[in-house]
C-alpha positions as CSV (number, residue, x, y, z in Angstrom):
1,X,0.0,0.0,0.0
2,X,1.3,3.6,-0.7
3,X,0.6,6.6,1.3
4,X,1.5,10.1,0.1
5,X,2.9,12.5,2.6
6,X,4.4,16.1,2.1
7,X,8.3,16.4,3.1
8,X,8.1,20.2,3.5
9,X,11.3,22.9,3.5
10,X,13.2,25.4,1.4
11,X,16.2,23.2,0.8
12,X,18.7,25.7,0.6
13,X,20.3,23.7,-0.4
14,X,19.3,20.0,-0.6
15,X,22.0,18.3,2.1
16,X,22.7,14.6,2.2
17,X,20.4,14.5,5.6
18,X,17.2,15.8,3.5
19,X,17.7,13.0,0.9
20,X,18.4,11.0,3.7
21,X,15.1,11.8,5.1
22,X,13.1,11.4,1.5
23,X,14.6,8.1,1.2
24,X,13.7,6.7,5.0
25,X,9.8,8.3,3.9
26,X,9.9,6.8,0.6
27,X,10.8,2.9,2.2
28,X,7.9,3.5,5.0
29,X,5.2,5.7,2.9
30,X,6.1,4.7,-0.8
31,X,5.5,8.4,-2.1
32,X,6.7,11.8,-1.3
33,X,6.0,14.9,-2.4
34,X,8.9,17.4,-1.6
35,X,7.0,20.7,-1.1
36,X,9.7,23.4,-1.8
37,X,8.7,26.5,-0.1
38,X,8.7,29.5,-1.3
39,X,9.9,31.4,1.8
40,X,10.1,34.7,0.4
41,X,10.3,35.9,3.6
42,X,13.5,33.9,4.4
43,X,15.3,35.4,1.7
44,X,16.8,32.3,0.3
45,X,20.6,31.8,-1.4
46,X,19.9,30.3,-4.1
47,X,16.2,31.0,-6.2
48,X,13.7,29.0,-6.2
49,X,14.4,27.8,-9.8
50,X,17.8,26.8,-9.0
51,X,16.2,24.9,-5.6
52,X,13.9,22.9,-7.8
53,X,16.5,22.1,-10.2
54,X,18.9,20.4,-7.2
55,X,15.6,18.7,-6.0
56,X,15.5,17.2,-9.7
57,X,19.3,16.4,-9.8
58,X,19.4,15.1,-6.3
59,X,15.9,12.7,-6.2
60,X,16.1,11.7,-10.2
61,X,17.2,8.3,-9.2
62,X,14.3,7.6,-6.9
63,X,10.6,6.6,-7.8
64,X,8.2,7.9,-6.0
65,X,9.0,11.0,-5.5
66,X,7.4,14.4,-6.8
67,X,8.5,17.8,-6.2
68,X,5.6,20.8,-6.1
69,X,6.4,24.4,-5.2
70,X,3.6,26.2,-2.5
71,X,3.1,29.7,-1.1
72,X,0.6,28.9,0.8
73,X,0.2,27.2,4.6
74,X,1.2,24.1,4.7
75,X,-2.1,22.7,5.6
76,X,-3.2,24.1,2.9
77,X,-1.3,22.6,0.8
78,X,-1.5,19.0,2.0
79,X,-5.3,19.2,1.5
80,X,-4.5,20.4,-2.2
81,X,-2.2,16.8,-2.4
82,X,-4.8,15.1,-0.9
83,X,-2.8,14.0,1.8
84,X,-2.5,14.3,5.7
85,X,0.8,13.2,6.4
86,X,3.6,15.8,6.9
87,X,7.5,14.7,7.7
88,X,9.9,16.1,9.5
89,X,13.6,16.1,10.1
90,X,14.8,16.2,13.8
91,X,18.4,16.6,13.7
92,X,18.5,17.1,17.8
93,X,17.0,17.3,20.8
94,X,17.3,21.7,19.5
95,X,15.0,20.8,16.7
96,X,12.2,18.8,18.7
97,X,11.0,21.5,20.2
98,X,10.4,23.8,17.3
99,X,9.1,21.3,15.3
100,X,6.8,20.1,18.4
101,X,5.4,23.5,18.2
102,X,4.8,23.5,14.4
103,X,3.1,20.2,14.6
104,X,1.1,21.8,17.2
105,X,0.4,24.4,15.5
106,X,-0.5,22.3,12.0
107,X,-2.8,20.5,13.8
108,X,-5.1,23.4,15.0
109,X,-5.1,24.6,11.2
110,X,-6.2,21.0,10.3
111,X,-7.4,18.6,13.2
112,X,-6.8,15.4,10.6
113,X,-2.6,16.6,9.7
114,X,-0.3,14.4,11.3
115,X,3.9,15.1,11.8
116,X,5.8,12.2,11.1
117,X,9.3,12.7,12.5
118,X,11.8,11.0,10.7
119,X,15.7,10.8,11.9
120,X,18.6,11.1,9.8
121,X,22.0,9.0,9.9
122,X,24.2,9.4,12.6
123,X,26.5,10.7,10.7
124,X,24.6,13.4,9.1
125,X,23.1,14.6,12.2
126,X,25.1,18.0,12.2
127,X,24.3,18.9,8.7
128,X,21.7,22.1,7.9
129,X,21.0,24.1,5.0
130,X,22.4,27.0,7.0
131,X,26.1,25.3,7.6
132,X,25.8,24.6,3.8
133,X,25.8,27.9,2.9
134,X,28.3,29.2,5.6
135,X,30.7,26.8,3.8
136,X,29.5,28.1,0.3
137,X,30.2,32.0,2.0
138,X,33.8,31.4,2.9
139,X,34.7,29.3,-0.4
140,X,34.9,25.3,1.5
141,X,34.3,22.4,0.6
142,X,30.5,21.3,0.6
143,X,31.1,17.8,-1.2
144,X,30.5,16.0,1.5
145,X,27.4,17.9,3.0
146,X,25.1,17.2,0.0
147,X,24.5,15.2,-2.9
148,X,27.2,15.0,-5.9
149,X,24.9,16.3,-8.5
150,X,24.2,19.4,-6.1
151,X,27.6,20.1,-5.5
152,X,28.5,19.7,-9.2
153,X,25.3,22.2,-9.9
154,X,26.2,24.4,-7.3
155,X,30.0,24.7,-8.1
156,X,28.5,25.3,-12.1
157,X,26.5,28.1,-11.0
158,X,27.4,29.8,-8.1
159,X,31.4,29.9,-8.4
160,X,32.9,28.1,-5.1
């Protein structure tokens, strides 16, 4: 049986830890949508062009998953999907309590939403979009923070 659920972010970049995440989603749910936020209000690296382009480079190997772009709440847009199953990342015990308070806060939007919480490897615990593009800032290495294709796309377009 397959179950769609929404693996929400802005994926600025895509690390080895979110692909880490779709793929542990994809073995329990059998489809994901990766919903790439808009996040205007973030002000993001890279645009959301180039974000959905790494998404494509990234996933291209792995059925079952889509990638959709939404402005809007996240509820919202798990009822347009026709699904009621959001993941989550929880890196550390830092991230369980903001993400306890989004689930929270999901669920008064949209009583039927459930947060799956999803772990990644051990050894890609410390990794974040936000250390990503520290490294990316001062000119580092980033191969081993996300996938090949990304780092090849990013070293293409951005210069590092």
């Amino acid at each position: 049986m397959t179950t769609k659920v929404i693996y929400p972010g802005t994926f600025d970049p895509i690390t080895i830890g979110h692909l880490d995440i779709i793929k542990r989603a994809l073995n329990i749910f059998g489809h994901v949508i990766v919903g790439i936020s808009m996040s205007k209000d973030k002000t993001p690296m890279f645009s959301l062009e180039e974000r959905i382009k790494m998404m494509k480079l990234a996933t291209q190997e792995l059925e079952g998953v889509e990638i959709k772009t939404f402005d809007t709440l996240l509820v919202d847009f798990a009822a347009k999907e026709n699904t009621n199953i959001i993941i989550r990342g929880l890196r550390a015990v830092s991230d369980f309590e903001y993400e306890l308070q989004l689930g929270f806060a999901n669920r008064s939007l949209s009583p039927n939403i459930d947060t799956v919480s999803l772990m990644p490897s051990l050894e890609q615990a410390f990794i974040s979009s936000s250390i990503v593009r520290s490294v990316i800032r001062h000119k580092g290495d980033i191969s081993h923070l996300v996938p090949e294709e990304v780092n090849n796309f990013i070293k293409e377009n951005k210069c590092i």
